[in-house]
N, C-alpha and C positions, 0 to 999 in steps of 0.2 A: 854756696856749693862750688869746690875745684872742678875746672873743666881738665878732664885728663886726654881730653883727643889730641893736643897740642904739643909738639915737641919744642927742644932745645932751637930748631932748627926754622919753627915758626916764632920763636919768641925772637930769635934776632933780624928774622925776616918782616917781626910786625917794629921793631924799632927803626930798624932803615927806611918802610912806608911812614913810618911817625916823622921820621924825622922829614923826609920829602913833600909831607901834606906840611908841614909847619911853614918849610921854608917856599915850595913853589904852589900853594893852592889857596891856604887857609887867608894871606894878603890878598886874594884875587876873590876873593870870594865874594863880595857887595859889588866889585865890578862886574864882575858874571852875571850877578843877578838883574844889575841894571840895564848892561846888550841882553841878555836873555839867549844866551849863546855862550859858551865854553871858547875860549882861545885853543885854535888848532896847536899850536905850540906844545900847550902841557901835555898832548898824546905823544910828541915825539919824545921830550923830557921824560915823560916815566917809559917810555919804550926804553931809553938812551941808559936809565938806570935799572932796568930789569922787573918791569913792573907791570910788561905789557905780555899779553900770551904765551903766559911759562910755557904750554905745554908742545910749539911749536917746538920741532924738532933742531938740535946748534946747528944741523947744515942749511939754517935757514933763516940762521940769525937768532933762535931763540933758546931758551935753557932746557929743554925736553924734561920738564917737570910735570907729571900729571898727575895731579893730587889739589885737589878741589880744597882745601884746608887754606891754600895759599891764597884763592880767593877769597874763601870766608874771610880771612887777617884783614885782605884788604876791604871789602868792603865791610866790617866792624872799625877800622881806622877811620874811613869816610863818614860814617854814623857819628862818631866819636869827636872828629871834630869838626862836625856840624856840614858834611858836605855830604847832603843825602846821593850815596852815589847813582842811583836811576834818575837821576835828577842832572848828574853831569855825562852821562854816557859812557863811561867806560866800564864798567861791569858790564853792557849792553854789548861791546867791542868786546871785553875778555870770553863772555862766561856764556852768552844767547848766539853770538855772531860766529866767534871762531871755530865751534864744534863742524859747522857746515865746510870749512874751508881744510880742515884736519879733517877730515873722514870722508869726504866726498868729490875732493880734488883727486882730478889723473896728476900723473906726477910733470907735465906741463902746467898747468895749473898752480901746483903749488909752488914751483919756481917762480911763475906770475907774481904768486901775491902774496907768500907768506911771507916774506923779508920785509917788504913794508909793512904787514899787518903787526910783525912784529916789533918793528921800530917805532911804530907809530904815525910813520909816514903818508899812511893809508890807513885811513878811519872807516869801519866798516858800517850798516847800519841791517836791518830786515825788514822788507815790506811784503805783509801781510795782509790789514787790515784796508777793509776799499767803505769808501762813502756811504755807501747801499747795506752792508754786511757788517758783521761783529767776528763771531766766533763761528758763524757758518761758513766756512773757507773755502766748502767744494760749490757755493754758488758763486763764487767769485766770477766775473765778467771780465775783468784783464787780461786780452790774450797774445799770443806771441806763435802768431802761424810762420812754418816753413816757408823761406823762399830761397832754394840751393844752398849755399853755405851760411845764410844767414836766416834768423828767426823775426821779424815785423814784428814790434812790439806794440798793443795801443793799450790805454787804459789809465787807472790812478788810482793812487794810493794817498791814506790819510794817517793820521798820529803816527806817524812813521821817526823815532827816536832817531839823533842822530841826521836827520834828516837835511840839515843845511851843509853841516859838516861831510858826509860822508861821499868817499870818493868810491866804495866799491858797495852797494846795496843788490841785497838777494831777494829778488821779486819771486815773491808766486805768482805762476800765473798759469793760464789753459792755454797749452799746445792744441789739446782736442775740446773744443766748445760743445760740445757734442757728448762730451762724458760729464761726468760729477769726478769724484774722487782722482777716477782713472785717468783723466783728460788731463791732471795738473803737472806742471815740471818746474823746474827752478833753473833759473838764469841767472848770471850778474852783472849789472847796468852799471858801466865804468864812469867817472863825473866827464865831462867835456863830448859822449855820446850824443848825435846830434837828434833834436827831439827828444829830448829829458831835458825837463823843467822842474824847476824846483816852485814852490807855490812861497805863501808868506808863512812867517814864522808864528805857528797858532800860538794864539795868547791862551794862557792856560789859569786854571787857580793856584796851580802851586807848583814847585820844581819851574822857577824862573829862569834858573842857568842852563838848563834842558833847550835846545834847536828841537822842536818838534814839527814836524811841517808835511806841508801835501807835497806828492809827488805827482808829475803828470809827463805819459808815453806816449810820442803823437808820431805813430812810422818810425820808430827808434828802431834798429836794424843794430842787432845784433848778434855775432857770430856763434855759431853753434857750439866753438871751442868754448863758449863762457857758459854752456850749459853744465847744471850739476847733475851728477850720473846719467843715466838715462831718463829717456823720454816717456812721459805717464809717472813715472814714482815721485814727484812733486810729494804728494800728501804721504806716502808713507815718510820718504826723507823726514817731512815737518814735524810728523809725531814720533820719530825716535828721537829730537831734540828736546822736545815741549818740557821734560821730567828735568832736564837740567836746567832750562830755563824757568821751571816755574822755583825751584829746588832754588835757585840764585833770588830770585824774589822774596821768597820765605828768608833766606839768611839775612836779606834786610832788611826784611821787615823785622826780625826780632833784635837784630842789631840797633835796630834806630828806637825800638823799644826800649831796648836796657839804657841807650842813651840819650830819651827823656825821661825815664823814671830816673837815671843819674841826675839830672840836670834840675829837677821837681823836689827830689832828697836836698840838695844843697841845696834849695829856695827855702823848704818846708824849716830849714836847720834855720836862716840867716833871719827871714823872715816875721817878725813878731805882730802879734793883736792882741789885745788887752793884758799886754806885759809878759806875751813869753811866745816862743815860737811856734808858729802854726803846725808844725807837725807835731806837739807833744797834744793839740788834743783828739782826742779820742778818734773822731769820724775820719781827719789826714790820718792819725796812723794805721786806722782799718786800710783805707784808700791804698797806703800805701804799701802795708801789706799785701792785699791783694794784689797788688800789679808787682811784685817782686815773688809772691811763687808762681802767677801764672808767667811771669818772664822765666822762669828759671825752669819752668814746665817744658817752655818752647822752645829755649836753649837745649834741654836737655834729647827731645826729637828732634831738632834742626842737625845739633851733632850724629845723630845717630844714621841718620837721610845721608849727612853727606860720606859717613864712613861708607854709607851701604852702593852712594854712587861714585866711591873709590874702588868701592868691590865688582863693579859691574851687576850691583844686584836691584837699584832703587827703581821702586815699580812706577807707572802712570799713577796708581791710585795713591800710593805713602807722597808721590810730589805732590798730588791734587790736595789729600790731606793736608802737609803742610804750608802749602800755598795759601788754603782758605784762611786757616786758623790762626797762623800767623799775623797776618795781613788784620784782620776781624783786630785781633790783637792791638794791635800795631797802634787802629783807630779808637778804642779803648782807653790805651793809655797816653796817648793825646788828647784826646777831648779831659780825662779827669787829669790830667799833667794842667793841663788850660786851665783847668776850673780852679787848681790848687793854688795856681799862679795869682788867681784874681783879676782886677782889670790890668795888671802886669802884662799879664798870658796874651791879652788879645793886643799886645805892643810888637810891631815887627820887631824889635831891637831886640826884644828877648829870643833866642833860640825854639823855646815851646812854641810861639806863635807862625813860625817859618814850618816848622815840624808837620802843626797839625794841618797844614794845607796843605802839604807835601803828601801826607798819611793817606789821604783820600782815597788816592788815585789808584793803592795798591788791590785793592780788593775788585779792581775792574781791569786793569790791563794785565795779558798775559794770560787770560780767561776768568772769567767774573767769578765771585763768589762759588754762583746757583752754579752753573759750568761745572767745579771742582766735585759740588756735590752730586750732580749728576753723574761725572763718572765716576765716585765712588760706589754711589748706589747702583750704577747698573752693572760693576762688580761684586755686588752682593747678590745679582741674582734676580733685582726688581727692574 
């Protein structure tokens, strides 16, 4: 099926990232995975080429494009040639990170940091998630009390994306320890801030090229100019974000679907046992059936999600929906992509095998599965 959401205008915007991932990422890509760390360099590289937060305004260095279509290109380019992009952080930097600095910067503020953010100069990351806690954010313990123009910061953070790399990270944390919800606000902890440490680079199952790492706040003193908006709206800030963030999940996840069911099709083709190619018998071609209409199932709501959050219309609950089902997906046709491969599949060298490690992780970060359906259902009224 034609996908018709795409113009003239993204077809030659996905040949220019083709052409960028060939030449500056896909040779670097076994070396990423062996530091376990992305080279700061290629943020500045695709900043330098217009690849890094269209939607930052030209007086700030960036192309004032805001149309979420140009991310989907890019990260189905990154699917496509095998560089799972939540895996190298910059989806993470375009698509989770920059809405907070575009919507919530006084206009000191974005003189600050969008010109780098836009160049690439300045890698951005979000810390969320603490040691003790998951998805429960208003128990969070990390706090950052007033002392005259600056805020005390103590506490830590874990799987925190970006995390080695990043020069400018947007902590939750409690101003008021004393509240839940209400007590939260958001800061940004600048790198070379004295008292921010960075921990070791968690070893992970998959997404090798991913810096994932703790963070730790020991009296870090930070100016209250680095707070976003005001003080207490922490938690509402984070969930007017969560729908574009989870919505960016979902487009990769069905992207890195369509590009191991590609990747499974051209084995099934090449592939022969007892004298003819494993996809002409019966069970691969169900197999592969199946993962080709529910790909094109999720393709088809993933397009529709992102027109609706071009329109200002995509709800908490259509991101939650897509987020789950995608993802769910995602790991589906990984494990039966693996299985089709044979003991191929379970070979790092093959693509599938990198894939299905990768696939894991998506159905837990960003908010788990059960999370998504929780608040669907308790928009239904249960």
């Amino acid at each position: 099926m034609e996908r018709s959401n795409f113009t003239d205008e993204h077809d030659m915007f996905r040949d220019a990232f083709r052409t960028f991932l060939e030449r500056e990422m896909v040779p670097n890509r076994e070396k990423w995975t062996e530091a376990e760390i992305v080279d700061r360099s290629v943020f500045a590289k695709a900043g330098e080429s217009g690849f890094l937060a269209m939607p930052v305004p030209e007086q700030y260095g960036g192309a004032g494009v805001k149309d979420f279509r140009y991310s989907q290109v890019i990260v189905e380019e990154l699917c496509r040639a095998d560089l799972y992009p939540h895996g190298l952080g910059m989806t993470l930097h375009n698509d989770v990170c920059l809405p907070y600095f575009l919507d919530y910067c006084n206009d000191e503020q974005k003189e600050r940091w969008l010109p780098g953010i836009a160049s690439g100069e300045l890698i951005t990351a979000v810390a969320m998630t603490e040691p003790g806690i998951g998805s429960d954010l208003a128990s969070m313990t990390t706090s950052a009390i007033r002392d005259g123009d600056t805020y005390v910061l103590n506490g830590s953070k874990t799987f925190i994306t970006n995390g080695i790399n990043a020069d400018l990270v947007i902590v939750a944390c409690k101003t008021d320890p004393s509240q839940k919800h209400k007590g939260m606000s958001i800061v940004i902890v600048e790198r070379g801030m004295e008292g921010f440490e960075r921990g070791r680079n968690l070893d992970k199952v998959g997404m090798h090229a991913q810096d994932t790492a703790e963070l730790f706040f020991t009296d870090v003193r930070v100016p209250v100019a680095n707070r976003l908006g005001e003080e207490g709206q922490g938690f509402t800030l984070l969930v007017k974000n969560l729908p574009q963030e989870r919505l960016s999940i979902a487009v990769a996840a069905v992207a890195h679907a369509r590009a191991m069911l590609t990747w499974t099709i051209d084995y099934a083709r090449e592939r022969t046992a007892f004298g003819q190619p494993i996809g002409t018998f019966q069970n691969s071609r169900f197999k592969l059936a199946e993962m080709e209409t529910e790909v094109q199932i999720a393709e088809t709501f993933v397009d529709r999600c992102v027109d609706l959050l071009n329109e200002g219309k995509l709800t908490a609950e259509e991101a939650a929906m897509a987020k789950w089902w995608t993802t769910e997906l995602q790991k589906r046709v990984a494990d039966t992509g693996m299985q089709l491969h044979g003991g191929y599949g379970y070979m790092n060298e093959y693509p599938i095998a990198r894939a299905w490690t990768d696939a894991r992780i998506t159905s837990i970060y960003g908010g788990t599965t059960e999370i998504m359906k929780e608040i669907i259902g308790r928009s239904m009224g249960f």
